[in-house]
DSSP file (Angstrom, degrees, kcal/mol; ACC not computed):
  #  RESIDUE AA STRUCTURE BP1 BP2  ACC     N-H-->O    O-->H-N    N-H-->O    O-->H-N    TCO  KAPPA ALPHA  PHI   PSI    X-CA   Y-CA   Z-CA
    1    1 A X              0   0    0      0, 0.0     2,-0.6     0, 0.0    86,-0.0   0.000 360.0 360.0 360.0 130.8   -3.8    3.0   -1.9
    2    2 A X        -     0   0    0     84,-0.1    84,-0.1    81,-0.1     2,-0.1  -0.652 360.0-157.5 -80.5 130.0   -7.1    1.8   -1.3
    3    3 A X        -     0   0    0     -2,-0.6     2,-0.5     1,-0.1     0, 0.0  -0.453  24.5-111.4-105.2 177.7  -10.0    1.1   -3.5
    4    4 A X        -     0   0    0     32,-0.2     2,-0.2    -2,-0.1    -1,-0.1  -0.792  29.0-152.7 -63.7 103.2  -13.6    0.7   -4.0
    5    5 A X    >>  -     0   0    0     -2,-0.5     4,-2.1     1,-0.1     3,-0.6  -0.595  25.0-116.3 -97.0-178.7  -14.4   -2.7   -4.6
    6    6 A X  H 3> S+     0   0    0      1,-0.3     4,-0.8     2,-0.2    -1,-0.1   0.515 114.7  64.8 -85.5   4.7  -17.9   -3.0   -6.9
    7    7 A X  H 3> S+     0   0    0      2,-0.2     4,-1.4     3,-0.1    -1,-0.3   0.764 103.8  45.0-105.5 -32.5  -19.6   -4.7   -4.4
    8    8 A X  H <> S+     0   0    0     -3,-0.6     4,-1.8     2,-0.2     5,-0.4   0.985 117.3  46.3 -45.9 -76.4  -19.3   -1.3   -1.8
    9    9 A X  H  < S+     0   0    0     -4,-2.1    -2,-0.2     1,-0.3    -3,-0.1   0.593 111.2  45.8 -52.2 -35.3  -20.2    0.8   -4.5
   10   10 A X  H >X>S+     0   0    0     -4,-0.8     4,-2.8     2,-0.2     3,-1.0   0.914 114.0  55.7-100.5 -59.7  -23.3   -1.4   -5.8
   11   11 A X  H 3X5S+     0   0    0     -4,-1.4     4,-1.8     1,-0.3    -2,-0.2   0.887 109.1  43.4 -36.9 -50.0  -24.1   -1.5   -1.7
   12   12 A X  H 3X5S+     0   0    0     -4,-1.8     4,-0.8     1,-0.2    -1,-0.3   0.517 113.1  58.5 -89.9   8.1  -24.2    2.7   -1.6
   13   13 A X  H <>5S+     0   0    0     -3,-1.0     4,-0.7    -5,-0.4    -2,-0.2   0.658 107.2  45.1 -81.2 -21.6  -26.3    2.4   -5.1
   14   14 A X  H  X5S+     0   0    0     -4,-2.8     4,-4.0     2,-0.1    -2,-0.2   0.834 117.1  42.5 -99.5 -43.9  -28.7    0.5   -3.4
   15   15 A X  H  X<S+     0   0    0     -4,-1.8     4,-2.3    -5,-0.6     5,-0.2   0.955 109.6  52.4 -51.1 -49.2  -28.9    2.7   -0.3
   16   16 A X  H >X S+     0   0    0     -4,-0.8     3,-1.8     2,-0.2     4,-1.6   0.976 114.8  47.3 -52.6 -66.3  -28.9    6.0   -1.9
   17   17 A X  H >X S+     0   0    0     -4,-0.7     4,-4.2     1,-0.3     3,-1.2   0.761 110.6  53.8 -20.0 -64.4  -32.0    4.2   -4.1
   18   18 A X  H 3< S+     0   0    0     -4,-4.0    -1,-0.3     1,-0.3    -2,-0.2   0.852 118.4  33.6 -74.2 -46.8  -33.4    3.0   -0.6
   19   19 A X  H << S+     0   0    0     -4,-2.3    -1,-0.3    -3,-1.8    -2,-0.2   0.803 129.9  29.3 -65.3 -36.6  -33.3    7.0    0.9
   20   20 A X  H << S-     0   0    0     -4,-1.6    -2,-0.2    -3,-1.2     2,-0.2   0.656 100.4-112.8-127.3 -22.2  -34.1    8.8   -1.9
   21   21 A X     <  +     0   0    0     -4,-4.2    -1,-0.3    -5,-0.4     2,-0.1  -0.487  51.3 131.2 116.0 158.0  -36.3    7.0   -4.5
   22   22 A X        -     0   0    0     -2,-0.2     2,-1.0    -4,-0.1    -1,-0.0  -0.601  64.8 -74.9 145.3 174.9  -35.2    5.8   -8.3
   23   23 A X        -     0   0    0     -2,-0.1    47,-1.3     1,-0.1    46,-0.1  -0.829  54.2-138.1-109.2 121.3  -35.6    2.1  -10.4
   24   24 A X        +     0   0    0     -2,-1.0    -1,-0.1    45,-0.1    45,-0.1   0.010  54.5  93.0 -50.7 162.8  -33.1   -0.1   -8.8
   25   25 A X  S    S-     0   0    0     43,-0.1    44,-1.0    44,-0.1     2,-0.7  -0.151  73.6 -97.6 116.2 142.9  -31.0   -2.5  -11.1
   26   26 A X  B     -A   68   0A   0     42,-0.2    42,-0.3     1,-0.2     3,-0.2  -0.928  30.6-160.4-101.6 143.8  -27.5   -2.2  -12.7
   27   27 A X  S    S+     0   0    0     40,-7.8    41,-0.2    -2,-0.7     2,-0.2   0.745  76.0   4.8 -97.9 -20.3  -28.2   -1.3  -16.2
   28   28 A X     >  -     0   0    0     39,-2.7     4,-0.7     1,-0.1    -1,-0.2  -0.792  60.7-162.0-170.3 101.5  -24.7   -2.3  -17.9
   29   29 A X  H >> S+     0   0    0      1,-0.2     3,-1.9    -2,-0.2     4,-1.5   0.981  91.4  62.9 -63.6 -53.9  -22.0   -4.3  -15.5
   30   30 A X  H 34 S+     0   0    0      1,-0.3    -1,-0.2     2,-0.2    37,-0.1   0.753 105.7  45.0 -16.5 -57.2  -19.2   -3.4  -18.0
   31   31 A X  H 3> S+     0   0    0      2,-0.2     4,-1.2     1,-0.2    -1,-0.3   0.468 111.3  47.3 -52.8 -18.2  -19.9   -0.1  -17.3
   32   32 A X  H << S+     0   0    0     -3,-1.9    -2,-0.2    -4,-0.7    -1,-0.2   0.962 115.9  46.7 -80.5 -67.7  -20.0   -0.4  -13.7
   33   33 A X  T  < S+     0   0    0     -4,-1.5    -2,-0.2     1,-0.3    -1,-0.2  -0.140 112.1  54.3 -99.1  11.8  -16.7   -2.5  -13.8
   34   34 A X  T >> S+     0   0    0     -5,-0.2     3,-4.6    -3,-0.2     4,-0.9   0.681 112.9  46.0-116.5 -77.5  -15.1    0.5  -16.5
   35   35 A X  T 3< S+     0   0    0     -4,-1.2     4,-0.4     1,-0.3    26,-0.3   0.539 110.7  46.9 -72.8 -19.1  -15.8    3.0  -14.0
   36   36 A X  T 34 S+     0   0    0      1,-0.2    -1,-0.3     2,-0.1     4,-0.3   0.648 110.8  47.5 -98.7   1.2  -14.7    1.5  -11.3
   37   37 A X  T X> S+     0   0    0     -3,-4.6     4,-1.4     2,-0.1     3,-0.6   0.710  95.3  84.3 -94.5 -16.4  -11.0    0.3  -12.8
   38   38 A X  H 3X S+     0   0    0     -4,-0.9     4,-1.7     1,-0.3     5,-0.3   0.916  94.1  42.6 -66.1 -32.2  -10.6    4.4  -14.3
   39   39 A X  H >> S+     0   0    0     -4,-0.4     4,-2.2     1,-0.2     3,-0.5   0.948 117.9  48.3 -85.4 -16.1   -9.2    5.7  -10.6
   40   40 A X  H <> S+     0   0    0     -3,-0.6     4,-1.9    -4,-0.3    -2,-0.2   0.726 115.2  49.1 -82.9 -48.8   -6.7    2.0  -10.5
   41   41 A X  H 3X S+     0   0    0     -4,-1.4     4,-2.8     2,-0.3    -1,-0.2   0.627 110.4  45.8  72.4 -69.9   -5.7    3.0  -14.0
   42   42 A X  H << S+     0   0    0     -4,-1.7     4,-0.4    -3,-0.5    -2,-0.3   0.894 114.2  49.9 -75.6 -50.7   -4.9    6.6  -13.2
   43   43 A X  H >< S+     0   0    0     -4,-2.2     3,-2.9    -5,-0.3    -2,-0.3   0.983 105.5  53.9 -49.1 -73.3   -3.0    5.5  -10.4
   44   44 A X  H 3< S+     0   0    0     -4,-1.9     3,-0.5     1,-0.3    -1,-0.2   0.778 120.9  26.8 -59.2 -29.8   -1.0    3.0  -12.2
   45   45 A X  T 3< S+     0   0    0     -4,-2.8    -1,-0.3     1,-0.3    -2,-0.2   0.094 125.5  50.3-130.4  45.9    0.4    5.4  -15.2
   46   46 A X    <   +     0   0    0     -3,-2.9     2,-0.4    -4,-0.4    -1,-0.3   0.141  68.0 169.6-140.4  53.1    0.2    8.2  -13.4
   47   47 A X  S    S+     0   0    0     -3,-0.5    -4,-0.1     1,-0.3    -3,-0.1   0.322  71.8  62.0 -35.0 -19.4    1.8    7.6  -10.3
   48   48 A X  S    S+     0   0    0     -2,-0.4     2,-0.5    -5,-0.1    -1,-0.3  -0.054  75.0 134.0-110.9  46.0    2.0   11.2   -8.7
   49   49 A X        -     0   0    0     -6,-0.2    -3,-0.1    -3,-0.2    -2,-0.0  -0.829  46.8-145.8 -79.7 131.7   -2.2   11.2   -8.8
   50   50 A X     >  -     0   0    0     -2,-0.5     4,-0.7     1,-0.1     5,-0.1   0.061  24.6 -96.3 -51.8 175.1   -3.6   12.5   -5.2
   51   51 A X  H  > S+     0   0    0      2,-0.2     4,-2.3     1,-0.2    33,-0.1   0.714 121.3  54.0 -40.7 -53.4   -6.5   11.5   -3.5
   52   52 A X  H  >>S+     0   0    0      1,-0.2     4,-3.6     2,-0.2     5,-0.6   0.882 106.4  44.0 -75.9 -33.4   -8.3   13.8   -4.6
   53   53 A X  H  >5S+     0   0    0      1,-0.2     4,-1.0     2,-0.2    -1,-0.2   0.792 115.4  53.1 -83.7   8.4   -7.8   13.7   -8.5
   54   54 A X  H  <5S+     0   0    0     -4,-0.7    -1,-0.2     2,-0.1    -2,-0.2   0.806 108.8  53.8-107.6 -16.5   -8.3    9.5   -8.1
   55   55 A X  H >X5S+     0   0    0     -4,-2.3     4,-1.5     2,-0.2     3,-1.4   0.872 106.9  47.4 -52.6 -33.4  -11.9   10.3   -6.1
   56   56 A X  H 3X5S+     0   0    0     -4,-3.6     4,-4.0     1,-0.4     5,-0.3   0.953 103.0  71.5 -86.0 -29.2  -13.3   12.6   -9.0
   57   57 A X  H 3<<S+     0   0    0     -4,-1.0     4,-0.5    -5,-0.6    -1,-0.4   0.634 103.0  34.3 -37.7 -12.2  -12.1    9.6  -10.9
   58   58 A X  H <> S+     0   0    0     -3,-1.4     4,-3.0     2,-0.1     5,-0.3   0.774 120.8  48.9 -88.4 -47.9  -14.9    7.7   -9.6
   59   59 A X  H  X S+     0   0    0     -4,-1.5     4,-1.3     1,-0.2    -2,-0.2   0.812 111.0  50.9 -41.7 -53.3  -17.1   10.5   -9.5
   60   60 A X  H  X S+     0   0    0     -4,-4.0     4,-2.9     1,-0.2     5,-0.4   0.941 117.2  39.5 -64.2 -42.1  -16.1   11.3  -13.1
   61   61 A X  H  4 S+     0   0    0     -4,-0.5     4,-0.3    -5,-0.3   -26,-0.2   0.793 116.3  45.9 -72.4 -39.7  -16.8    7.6  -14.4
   62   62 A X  H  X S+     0   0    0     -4,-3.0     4,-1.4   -27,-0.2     5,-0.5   0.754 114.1  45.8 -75.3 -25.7  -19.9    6.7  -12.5
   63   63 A X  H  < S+     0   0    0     -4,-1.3    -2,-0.2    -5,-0.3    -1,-0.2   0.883 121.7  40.6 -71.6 -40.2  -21.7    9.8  -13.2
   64   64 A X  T  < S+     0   0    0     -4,-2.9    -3,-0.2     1,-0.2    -2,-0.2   0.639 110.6  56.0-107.3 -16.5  -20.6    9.6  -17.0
   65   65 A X  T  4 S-     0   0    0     -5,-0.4    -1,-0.2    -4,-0.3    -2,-0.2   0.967  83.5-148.4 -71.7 -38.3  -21.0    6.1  -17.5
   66   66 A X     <  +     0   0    0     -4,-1.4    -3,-0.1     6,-0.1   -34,-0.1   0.884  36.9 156.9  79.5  44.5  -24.9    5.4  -16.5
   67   67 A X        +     0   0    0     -5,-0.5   -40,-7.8   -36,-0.3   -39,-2.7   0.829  54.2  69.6 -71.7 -25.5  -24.0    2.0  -15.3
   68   68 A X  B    S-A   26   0A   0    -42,-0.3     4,-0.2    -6,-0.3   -42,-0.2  -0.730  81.7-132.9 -94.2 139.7  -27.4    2.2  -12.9
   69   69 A X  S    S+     0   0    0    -44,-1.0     2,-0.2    -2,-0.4   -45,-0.1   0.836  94.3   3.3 -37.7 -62.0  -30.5    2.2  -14.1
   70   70 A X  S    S+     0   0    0    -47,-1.3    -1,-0.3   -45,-0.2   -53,-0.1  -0.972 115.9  28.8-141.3 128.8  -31.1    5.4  -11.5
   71   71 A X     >  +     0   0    0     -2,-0.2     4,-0.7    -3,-0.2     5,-0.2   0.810  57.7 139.6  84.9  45.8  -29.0    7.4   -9.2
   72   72 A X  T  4 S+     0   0    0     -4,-0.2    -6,-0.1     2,-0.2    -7,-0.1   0.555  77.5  54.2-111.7  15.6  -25.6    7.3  -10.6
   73   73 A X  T  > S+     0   0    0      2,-0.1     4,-2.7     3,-0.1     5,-0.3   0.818 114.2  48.8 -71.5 -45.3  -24.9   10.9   -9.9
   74   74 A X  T  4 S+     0   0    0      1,-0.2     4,-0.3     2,-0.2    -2,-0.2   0.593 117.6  42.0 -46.5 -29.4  -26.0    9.6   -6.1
   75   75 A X  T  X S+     0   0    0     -4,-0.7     4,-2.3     2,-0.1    -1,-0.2   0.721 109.3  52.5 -94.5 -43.0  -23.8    6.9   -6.5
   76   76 A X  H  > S+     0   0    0     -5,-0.2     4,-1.5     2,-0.2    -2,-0.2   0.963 119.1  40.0 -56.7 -47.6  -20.7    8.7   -8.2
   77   77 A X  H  < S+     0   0    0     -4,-2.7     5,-0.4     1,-0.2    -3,-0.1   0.985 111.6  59.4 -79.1 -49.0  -20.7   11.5   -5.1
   78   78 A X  H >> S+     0   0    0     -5,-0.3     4,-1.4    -4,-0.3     3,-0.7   0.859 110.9  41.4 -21.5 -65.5  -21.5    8.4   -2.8
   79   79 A X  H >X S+     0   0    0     -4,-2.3     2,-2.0     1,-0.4     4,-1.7   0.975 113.4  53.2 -63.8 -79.4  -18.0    6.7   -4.0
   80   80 A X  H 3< S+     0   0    0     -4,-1.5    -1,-0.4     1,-0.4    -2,-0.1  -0.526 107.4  43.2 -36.6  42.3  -16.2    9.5   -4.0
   81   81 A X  H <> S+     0   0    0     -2,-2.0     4,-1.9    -3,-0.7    -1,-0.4  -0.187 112.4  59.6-122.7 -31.6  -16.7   10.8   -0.6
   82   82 A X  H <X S+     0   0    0     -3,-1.7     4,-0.6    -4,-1.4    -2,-0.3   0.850 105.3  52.8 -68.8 -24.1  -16.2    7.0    0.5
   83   83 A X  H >< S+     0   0    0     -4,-1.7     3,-4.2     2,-0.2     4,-0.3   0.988 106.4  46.7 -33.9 -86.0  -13.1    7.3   -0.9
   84   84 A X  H >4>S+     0   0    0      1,-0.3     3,-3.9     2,-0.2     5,-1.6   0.916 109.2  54.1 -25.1 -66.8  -12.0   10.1    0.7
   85   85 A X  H ><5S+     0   0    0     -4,-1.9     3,-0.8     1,-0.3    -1,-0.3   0.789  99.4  66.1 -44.8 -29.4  -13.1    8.9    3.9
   86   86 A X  T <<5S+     0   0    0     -3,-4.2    -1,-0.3    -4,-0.6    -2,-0.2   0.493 103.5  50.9 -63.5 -12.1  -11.0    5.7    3.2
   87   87 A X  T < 5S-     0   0    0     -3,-3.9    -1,-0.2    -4,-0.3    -2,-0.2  -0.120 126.8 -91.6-139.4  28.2   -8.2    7.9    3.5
   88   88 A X  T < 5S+     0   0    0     -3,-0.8    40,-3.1    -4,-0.3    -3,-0.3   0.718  95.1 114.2  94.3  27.9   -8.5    9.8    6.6
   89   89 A X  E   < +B  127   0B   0     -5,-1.6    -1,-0.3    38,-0.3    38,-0.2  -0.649  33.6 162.1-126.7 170.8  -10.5   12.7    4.3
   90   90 A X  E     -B  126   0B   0     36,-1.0    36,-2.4    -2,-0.2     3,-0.2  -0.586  48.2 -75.5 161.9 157.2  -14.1   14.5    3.9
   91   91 A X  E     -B  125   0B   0     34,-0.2    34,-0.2    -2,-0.2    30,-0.0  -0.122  64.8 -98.0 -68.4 126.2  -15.9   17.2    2.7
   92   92 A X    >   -     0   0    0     32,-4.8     3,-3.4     1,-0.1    -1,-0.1   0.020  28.3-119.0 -26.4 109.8  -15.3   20.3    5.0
   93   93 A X  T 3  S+     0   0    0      1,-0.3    -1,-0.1    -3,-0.2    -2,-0.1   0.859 112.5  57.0 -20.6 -51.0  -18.1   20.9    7.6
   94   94 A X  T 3  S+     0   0    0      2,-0.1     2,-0.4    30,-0.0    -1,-0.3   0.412  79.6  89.5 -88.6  16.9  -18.6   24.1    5.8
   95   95 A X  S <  S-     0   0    0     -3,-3.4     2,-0.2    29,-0.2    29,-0.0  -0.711  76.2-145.3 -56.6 125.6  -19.1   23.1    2.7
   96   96 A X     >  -     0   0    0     -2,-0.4     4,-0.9     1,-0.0     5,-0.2  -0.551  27.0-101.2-119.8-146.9  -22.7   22.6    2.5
   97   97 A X  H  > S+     0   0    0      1,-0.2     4,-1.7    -2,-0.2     5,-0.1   0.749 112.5  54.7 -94.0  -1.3  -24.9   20.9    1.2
   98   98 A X  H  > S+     0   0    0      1,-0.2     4,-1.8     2,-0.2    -1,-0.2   0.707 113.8  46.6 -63.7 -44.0  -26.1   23.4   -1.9
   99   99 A X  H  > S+     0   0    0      1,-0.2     4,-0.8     2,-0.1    -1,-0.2   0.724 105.6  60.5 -90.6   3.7  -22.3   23.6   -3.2
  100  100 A X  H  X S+     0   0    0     -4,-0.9     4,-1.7     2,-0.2     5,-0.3   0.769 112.4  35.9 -95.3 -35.1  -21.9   19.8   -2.8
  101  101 A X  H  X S+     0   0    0     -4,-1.7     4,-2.5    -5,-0.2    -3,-0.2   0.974 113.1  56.9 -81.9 -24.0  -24.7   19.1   -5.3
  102  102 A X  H  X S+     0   0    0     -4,-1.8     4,-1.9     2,-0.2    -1,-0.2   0.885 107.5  51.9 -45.1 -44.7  -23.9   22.1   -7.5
  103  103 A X  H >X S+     0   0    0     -4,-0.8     4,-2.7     2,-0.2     3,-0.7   1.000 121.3  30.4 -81.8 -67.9  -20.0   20.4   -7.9
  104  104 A X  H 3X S+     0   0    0     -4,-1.7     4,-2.1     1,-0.2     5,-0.4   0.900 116.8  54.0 -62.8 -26.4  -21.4   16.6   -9.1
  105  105 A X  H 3X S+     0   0    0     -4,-2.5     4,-1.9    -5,-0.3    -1,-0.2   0.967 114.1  44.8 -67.3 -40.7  -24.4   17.9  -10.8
  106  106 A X  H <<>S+     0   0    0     -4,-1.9     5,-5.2    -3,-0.7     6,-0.9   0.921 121.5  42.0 -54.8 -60.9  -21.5   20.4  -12.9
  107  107 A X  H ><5S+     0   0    0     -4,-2.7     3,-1.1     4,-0.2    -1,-0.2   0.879 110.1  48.4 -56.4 -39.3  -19.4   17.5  -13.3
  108  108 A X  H 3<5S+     0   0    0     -4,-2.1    -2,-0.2     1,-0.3    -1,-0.2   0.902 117.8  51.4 -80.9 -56.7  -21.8   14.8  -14.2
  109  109 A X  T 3<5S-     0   0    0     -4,-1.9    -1,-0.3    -5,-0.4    -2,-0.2   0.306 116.7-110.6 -90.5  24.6  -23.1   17.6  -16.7
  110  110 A X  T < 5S+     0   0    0     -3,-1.1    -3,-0.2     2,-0.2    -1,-0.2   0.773  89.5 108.1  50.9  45.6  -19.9   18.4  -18.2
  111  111 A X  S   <S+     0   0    0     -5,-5.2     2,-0.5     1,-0.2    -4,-0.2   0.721  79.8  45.1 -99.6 -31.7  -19.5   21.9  -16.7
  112  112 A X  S    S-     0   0    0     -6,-0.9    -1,-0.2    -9,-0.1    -2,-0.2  -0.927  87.9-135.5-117.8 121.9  -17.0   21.0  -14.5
  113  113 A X    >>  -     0   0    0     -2,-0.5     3,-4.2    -3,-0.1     4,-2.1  -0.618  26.9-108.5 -96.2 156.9  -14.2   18.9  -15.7
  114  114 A X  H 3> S+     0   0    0      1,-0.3     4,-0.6     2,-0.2   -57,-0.1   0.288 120.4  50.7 -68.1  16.6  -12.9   16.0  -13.8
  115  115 A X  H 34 S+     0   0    0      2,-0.1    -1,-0.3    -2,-0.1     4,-0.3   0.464 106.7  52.5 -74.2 -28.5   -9.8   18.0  -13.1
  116  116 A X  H X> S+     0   0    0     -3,-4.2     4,-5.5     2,-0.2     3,-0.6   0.843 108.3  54.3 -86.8 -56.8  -11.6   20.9  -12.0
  117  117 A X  H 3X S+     0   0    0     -4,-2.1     4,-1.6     1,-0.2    -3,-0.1   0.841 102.1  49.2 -41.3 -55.7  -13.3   18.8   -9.8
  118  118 A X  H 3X S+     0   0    0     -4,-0.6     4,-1.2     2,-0.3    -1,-0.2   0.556 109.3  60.4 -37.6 -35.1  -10.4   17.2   -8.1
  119  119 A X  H X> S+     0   0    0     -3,-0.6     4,-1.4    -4,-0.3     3,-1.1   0.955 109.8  41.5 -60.0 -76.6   -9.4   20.9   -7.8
  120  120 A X  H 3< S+     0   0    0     -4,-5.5     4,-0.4     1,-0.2    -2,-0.3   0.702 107.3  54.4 -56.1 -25.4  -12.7   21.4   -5.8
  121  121 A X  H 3X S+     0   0    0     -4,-1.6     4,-2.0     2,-0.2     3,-0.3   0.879 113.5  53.9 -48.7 -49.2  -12.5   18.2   -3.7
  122  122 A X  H X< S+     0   0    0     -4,-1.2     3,-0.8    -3,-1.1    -2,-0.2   0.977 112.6  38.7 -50.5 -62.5   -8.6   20.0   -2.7
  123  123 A X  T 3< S+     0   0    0     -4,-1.4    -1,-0.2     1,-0.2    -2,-0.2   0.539 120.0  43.7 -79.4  -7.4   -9.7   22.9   -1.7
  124  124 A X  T 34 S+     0   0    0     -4,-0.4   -32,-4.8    -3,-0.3     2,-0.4   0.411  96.3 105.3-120.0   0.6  -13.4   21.7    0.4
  125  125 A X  E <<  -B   91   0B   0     -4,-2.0     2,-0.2    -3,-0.8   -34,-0.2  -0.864  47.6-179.9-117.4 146.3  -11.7   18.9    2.0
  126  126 A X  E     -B   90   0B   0    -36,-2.4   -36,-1.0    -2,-0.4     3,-0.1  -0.695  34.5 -92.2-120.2 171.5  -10.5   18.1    5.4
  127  127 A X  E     -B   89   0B   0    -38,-0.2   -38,-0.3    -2,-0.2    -1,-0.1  -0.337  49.5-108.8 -58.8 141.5   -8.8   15.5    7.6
  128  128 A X        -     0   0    0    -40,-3.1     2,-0.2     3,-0.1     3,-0.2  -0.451  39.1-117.8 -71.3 170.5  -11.2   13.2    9.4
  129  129 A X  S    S+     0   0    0      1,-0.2   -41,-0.0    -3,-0.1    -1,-0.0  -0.734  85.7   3.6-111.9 151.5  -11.2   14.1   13.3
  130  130 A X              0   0    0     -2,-0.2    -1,-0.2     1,-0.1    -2,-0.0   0.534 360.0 360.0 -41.9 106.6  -10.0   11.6   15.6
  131  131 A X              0   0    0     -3,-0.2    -1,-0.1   -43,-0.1    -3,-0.1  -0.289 360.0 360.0-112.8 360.0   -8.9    8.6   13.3
């Protein structure tokens, strides 16, 4: 399996920032460096985790840690779809883009649990096309 090293992730923090607005800046690297070991973790003593439940692990960790200053819901969905993508995956064309912020915004706000999530990642994602 492949991961997210912090130096990607820090890269699509600073980008989202750069697109969308927000104060730059890591706010607590511990945190960062927590969030980013939870899907490596899951993997290791739970061995039959998917794809999907070790993306809303990133999702779950960055969104709920606050390791950025600003944007770390932006950043959480960021990682988690790069995941996927790392792994031949991505959110269904028809998904758009109203139910993609409704599902991080749910999680992030502890409506949706990161299980639930992982559910919804199964069920809205597809194989990339030609890969």
């Amino acid at each position: 399996m492949t991961f997210l090293d912090e130096r990607v992730v820090i890269f699509l923090h600073d980008h989202a920032l750069a697109q969308h607005g927000g104060l730059a800046g890591i706010r607590d690297k511990a945190l960062l460096q927590s969030a980013l070991a939870r899907p490596k973790q899951l993997e290791h003593y739970r061995p039959t985790s998917d794809v999907f439940s070790l993306a809303a692990s990133y999702a779950y960790g960055i969104s709920h840690n606050h390791a950025f200053n600003d944007g770390n819901k932006r950043t959480a969905w960021a990682a988690c779809v790069t995941f996927l993508r790392l792994h031949d995956l991505d959110i269904a064309p028809r998904v758009g883009n109203k139910a993609r912020v409704l599902a991080m915004v749910s999680l992030a706000e502890g409506i949706l649990s990161e299980a639930r999530f992982a559910d919804w990642l199964r069920k809205n994602s597809a194989a990339l096309e030609n890969r």
